[in-house]
C-alpha positions as a Markdown table, in Angstrom:
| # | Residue | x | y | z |
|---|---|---|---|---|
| 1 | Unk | -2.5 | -26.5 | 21.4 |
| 2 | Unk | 1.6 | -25.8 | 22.0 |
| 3 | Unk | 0.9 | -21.9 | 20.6 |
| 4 | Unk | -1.8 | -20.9 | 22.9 |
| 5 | Unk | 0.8 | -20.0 | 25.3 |
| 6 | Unk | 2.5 | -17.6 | 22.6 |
| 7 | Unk | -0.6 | -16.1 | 21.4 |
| 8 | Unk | -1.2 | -13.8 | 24.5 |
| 9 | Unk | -2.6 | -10.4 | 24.1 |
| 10 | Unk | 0.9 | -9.0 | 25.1 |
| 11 | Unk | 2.6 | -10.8 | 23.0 |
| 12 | Unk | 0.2 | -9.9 | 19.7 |
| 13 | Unk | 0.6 | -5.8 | 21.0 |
| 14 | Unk | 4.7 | -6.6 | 21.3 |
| 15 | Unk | 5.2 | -8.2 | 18.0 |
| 16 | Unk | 3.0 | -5.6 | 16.4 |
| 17 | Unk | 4.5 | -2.4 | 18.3 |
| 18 | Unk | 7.7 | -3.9 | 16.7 |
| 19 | Unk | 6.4 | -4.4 | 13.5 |
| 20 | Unk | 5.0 | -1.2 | 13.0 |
| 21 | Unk | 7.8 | 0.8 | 14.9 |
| 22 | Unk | 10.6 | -1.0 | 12.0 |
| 23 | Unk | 8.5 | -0.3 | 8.9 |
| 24 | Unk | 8.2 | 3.7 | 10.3 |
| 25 | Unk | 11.6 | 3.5 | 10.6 |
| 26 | Unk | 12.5 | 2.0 | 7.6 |
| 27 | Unk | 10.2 | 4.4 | 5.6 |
| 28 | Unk | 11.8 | 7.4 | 7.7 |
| 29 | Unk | 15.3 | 6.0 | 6.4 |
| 30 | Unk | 14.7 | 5.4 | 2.7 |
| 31 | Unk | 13.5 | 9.4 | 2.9 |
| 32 | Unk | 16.1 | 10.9 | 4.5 |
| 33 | Unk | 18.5 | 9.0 | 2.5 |
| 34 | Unk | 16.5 | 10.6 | -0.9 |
| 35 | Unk | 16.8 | 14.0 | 0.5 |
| 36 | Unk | 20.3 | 13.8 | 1.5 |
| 37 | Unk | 20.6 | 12.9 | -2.0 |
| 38 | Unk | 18.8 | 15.6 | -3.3 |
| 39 | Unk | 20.6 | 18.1 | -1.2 |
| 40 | Unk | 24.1 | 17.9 | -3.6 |
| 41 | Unk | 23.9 | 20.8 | -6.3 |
| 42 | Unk | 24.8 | 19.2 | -9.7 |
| 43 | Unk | 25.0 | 22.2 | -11.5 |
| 44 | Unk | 28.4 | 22.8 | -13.4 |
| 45 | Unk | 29.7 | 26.4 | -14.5 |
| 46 | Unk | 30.3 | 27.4 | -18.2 |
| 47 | Unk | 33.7 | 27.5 | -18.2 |
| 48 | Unk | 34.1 | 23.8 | -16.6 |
| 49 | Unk | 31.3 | 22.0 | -19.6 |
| 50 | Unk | 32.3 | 19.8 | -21.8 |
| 51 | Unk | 31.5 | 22.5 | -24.7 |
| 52 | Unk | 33.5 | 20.3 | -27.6 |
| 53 | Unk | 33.2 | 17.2 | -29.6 |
């Protein structure tokens, strides 16, 4: 079998460590990026408002 030599046991714990380690960064990301976002005050004073047609 040619893939018996890839299939080692630290070869299945590197891919996996990998694995793992990019999806908690890639879910670490996506929520820092949505507080970031949610940091930015979007209130707007009275005297700035639309107010009119």
């Amino acid at each position: 079998m040619a893939y018996s030599r890839l299939i080692t046991p630290r070869n299945v714990s590197l891919f996996s460590l990998v694995a793992l380690s990019g999806g908690y960064f890639m879910v670490k990301g996506r929520t820092l990026a949505e507080k970031q976002r949610a940091v930015g005050d979007y209130s707007v004073t009275v005297d700035r408002s639309g107010g009119g047609i």
